[in-house]
N, C-alpha and C positions, 0 to 999 in steps of 0.2 A: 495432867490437865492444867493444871496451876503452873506450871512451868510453860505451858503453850500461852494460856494468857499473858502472862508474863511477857514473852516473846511478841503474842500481837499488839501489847500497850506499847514495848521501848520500840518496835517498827511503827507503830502510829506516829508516835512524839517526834520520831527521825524525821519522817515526813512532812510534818508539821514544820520542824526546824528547816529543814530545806524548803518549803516553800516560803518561809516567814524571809531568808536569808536574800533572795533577790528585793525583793519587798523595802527592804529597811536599807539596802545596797540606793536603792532608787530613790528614798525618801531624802540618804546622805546625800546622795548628786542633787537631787531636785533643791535642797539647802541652802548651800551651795552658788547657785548659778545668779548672777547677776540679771538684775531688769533688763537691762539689754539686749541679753543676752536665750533669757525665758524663752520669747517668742519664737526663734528658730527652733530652741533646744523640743519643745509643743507640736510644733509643725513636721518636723521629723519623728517624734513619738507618733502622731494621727496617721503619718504618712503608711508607718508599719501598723497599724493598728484599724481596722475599720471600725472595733468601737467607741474609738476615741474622736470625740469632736470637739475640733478648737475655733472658735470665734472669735475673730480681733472684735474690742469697741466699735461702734459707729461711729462715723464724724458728725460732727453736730451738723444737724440741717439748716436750712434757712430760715427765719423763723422770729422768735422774739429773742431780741439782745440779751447776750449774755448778763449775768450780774455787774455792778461794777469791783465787787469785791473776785468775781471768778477772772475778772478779765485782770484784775493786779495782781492775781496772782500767777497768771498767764505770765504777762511779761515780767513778774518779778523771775521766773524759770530760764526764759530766752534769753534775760542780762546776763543769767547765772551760766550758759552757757559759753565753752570754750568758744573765742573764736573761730573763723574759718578761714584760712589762708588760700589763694590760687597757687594752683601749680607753677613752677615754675617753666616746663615747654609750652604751657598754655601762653604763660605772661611774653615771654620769646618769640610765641609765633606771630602773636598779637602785634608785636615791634616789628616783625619780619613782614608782615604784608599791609605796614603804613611806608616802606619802602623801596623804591623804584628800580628795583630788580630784574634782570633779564629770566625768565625762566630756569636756565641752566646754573644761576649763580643762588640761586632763592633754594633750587634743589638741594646745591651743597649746604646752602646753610642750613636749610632743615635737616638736613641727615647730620649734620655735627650737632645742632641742639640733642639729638636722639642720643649722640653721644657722651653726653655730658653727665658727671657722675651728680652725686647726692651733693655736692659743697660745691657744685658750678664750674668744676675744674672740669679741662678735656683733656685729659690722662694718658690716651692713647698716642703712641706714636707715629709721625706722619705715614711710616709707611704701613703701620697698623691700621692705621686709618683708610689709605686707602685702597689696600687689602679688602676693608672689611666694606668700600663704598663699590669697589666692583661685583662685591657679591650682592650685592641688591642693586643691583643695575643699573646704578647710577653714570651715565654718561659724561664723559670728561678726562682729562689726562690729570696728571699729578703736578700739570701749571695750574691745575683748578683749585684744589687747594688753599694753597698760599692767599689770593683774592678771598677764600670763603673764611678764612681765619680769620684776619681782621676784621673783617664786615662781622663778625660773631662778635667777636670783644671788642666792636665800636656800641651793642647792645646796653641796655641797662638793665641790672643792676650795674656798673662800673667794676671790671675783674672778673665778669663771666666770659669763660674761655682759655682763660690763664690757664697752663701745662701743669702746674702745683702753688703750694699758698705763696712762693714769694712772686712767681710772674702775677698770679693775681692780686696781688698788693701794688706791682709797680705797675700796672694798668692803671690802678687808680690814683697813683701819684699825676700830678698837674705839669706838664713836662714846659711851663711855663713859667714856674717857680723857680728864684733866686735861690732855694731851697733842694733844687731838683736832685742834684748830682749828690749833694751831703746823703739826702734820703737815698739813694738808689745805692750807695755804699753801703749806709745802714741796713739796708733790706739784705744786700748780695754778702755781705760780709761778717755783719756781727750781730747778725741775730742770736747766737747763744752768749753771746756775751750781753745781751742786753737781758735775755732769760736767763739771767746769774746775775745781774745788778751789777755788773764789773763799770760802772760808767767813766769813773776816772780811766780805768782803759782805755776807753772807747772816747774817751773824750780826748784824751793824748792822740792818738791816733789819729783821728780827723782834723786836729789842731783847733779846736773848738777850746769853752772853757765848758763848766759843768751847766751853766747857767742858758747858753745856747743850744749843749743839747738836751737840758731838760726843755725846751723848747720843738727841738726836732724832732722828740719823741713824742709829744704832744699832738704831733699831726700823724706822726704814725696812728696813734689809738682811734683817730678817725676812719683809720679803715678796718676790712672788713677784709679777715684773711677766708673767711666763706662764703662768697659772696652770692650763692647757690640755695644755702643751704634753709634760709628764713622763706623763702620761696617754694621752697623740695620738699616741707613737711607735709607726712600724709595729714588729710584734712579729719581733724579731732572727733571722736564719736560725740554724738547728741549724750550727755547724762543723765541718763533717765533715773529721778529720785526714787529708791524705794520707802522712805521714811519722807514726810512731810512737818514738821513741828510749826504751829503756828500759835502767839501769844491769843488768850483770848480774855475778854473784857474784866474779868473777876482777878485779872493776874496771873492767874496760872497760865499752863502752856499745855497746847492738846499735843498728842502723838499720834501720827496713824499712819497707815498704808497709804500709798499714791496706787489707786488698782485704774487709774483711768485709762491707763495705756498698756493695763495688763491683758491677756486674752479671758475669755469665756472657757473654761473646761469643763466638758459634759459628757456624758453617756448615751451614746445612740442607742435609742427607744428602741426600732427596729431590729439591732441585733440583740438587745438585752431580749424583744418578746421574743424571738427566735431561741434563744437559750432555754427559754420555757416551755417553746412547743410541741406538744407531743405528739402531734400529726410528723412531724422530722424525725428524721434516722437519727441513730444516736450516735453516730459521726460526726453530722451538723448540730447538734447538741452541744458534742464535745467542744467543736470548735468553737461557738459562739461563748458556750462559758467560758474557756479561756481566753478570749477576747475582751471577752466583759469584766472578767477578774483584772486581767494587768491594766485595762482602761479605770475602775477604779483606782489600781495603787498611785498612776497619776494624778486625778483626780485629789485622793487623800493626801497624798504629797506636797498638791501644791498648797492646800489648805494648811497643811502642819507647817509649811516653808515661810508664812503670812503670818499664822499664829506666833512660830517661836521669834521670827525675826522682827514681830509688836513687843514681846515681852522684852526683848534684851534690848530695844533702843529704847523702853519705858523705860528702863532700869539704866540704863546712861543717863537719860537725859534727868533725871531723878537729882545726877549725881552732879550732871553737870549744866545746873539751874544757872549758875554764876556766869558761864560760858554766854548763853544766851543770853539773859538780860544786861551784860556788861562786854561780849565780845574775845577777841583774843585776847590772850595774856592773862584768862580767868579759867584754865583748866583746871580741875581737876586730879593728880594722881589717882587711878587706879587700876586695878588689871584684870584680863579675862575670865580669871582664876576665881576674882571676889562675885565676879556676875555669874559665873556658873553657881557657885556658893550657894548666894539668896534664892535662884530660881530654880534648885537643885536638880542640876543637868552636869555634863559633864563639861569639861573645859574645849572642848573637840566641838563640841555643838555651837558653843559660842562664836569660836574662831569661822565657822563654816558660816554660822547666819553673817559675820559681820565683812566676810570675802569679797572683794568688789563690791560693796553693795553703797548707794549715796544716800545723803540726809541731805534736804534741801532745808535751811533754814533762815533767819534773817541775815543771817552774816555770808549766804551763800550757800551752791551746794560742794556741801565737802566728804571724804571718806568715811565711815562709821568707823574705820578704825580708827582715825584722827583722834578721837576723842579718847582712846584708852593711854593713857600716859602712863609711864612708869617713874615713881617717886624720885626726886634726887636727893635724896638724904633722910632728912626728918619726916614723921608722917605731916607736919604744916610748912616742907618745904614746896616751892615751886615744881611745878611738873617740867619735864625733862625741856618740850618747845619751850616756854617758855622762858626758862634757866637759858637756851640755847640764845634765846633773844637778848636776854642780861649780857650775853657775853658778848652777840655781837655789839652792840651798843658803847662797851667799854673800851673795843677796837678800835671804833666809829671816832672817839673823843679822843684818841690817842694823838700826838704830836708826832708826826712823821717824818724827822729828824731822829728820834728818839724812841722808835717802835719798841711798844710794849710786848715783853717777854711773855712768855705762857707762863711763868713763875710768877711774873707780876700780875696778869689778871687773875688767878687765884688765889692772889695775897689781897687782891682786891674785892674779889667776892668773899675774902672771910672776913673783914671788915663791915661788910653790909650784911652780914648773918648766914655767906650759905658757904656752908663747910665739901669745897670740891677740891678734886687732887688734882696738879697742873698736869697729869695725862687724860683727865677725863675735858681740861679745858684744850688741850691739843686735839684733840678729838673734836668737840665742837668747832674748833677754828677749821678744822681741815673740812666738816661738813658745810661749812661756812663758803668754803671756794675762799677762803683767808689763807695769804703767803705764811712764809717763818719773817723772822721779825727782820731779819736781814735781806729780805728780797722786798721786804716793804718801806725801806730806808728811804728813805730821798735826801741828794745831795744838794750841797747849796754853797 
């Protein structure tokens, strides 16, 4: 008999466990998922769930004016956002019908804009091309063509159309320049000799001195070997802040949820009395309580998602007071590890609240991760960004005759107190987009 109980307490607990185990599956995802991102992730839960109800916000009605502190803070969010760039076949078509084009020649051109890859190159080969203009019907011989070419890379940007990056450079060479032919050498012939610094090569060669063509190179960096491609970026998602920090009057700095653009999650009344009524088969019973049940664990999910991701940017921002009231270049060192610590969670919890998620503050809105640094040395050394700033800066000052070695800016930062190995400053340089010291030479 004691062995039977036994038996129905560890099948209770099992059960217990399995149901506990999607539960706490949903609470990690619901953690997890960025502002942004919430909203669909809601809308697809409600969608399978008929006890799930999600409400977006209302938009504010018409009415009496905003604060004027609600509305600074309006626009201080909209500055904060990424710009929006136009497409680039938008911007092309745009050019295409301000001119006076016959219908059959406007056709080709718009079928090559379609063609055109990510960096504004037309890649494809003529008879690729017009392979692939006969299978869309496009009417015309392969004299059509040749006429739709040009009239493409007479467009602007200057080098949309170009076959690969060097026809797209000598597009935008000035075929009127006393400069013309030197440039169109440099482009056809010694591009990797110029990406290797060989300039006295290259300078023999064209019969130039070093001084003329650090000149001709000078008008090369005016162009733009992608000339597509600042055009062709998808346009940047809105950043929705899930943290807000604002200074307030006594000094200190409030923390909180941004919930204004979050949805409403609730539990439909109607199914939840259905789950209790006892006039219904106990089918319809069933199914309503399970309905009701998984429409809570959302519900609690998204609560616990609010709650723990207030505690862990309370506890950054704790840390990194200096940040805000003084900006970049005043982080902090510290890591996931010490905010699970204090708030005694695991390290997994941490890294989940702070996943995609934004801090909209005075200096912007930036990653939550942004702010966890890892020490570079001493616990009162610089955090890693800005150690990384020290370095570029000492690049910055360098005499470009005489480019400083990764040896020498380590000999240099341990003179001003910060004790780094010249591979950890090779490393910053190369995160830098910084040459080696010999590609950064300049002759004279």
């Amino acid at each position: 008999m004691a062995s039977s109980r036994l038996q129905q307490g560890l099948h209770a607990r099992a059960e217990q466990q399995l149901l506990l185990q999607p539960r706490l599956l949903q609470s990690i995802e619901v953690l997890q998922i960025p502002a942004q991102d919430l909203e669909g992730w809601l809308r697809e839960a409600a969608e399978s769930n008929e006890a799930l109800m999600v409400e977006m916000p209302e938009l504010p009605s018409p009415g009496p004016r905003p604060s004027r502190e609600a509305t600074d803070r309006h626009d201080e969010m909209l500055r904060n956002q990424p710009e929006r760039e136009r497409g680039l076949a938008e911007d092309l078509e745009e050019q295409l019908s301000l001119l006076d084009f016959d219908s059959s020649k406007a056709s080709w051109v718009r079928f090559l804009i379609s063609c055109l890859d990510e960096n504004g190159y037309l890649s494809p080969s003529d008879e690729e091309l017009y392979r692939l203009a006969h299978e869309v019907g496009l009417e015309g011989n392969p004299a059509s063509l040749g006429p739709a070419i040009a009239a493409l890379q007479g467009l602007e940007p200057r080098g949309i159309g170009g076959r690969n990056m060097v026809e797209a450079l000598l597009l935008q060479l000035d075929g009127e320049s006393e400069d013309y032919s030197l440039l169109c050498r440099l482009l056809e012939d010694f591009l990797q000799d110029l990406a290797s610094n060989r300039l006295p090569v290259v300078a023999r060669a064209l019969g130039v001195d070093l001084d003329e063509l650090g000149l001709l190179i000078e008008q090369l960096r005016g162009l733009d070997p992608r000339p597509g491609a600042e055009l062709n970026v998808s346009q940047a998602p809105v950043l929705r802040p899930d943290i807000v920090i604002e200074p307030e009057s006594d000094g200190s700095w409030s923390v909180r949820l941004e919930r204004s653009s979050l949805p409403n999650v609730t539990i439909d009344r109607e199914v939840a009395d259905l789950a209790k009524e006892k006039d219904s088969s106990r089918e319809v019973r069933d199914w309503a309580r399970d309905r009701v049940e998984r429409a809570r664990w959302v519900v609690d999910a998204v609560a616990q998602r609010g709650e723990t991701l207030l505690r862990v940017a309370t506890e950054v921002f704790e840390r990194q007071r200096a940040f805000l009231e003084d900006g970049p270049g005043h982080l902090v060192a510290f890591t996931m590890g010490q905010v699970a610590e204090v708030l005694e969670v695991h390290v997994s919890t941490v890294s989940r609240a702070v996943n995609g998620k934004y801090v909209q503050c005075p200096w912007g809105i930036l990653p939550l991760r942004h702010f966890f640094q890892v020490a570079t040395g001493s616990a009162d050394a610089p955090a890693r960004d800005d150690l990384c700033e020290i370095v570029r800066a000492i690049f910055e000052g360098e005499d470009a005759r005489e480019p400083l070695s990764d040896e020498a800016v380590a000999e240099e930062l341990d003179r001003r107190g910060y004790s780094v190995a010249r591979r950890t400053v090779a490393k910053y340089r190369r995160q830098l987009g910084i040459a080696s010291s010999y590609r950064r030479r300049k002759y004279t």
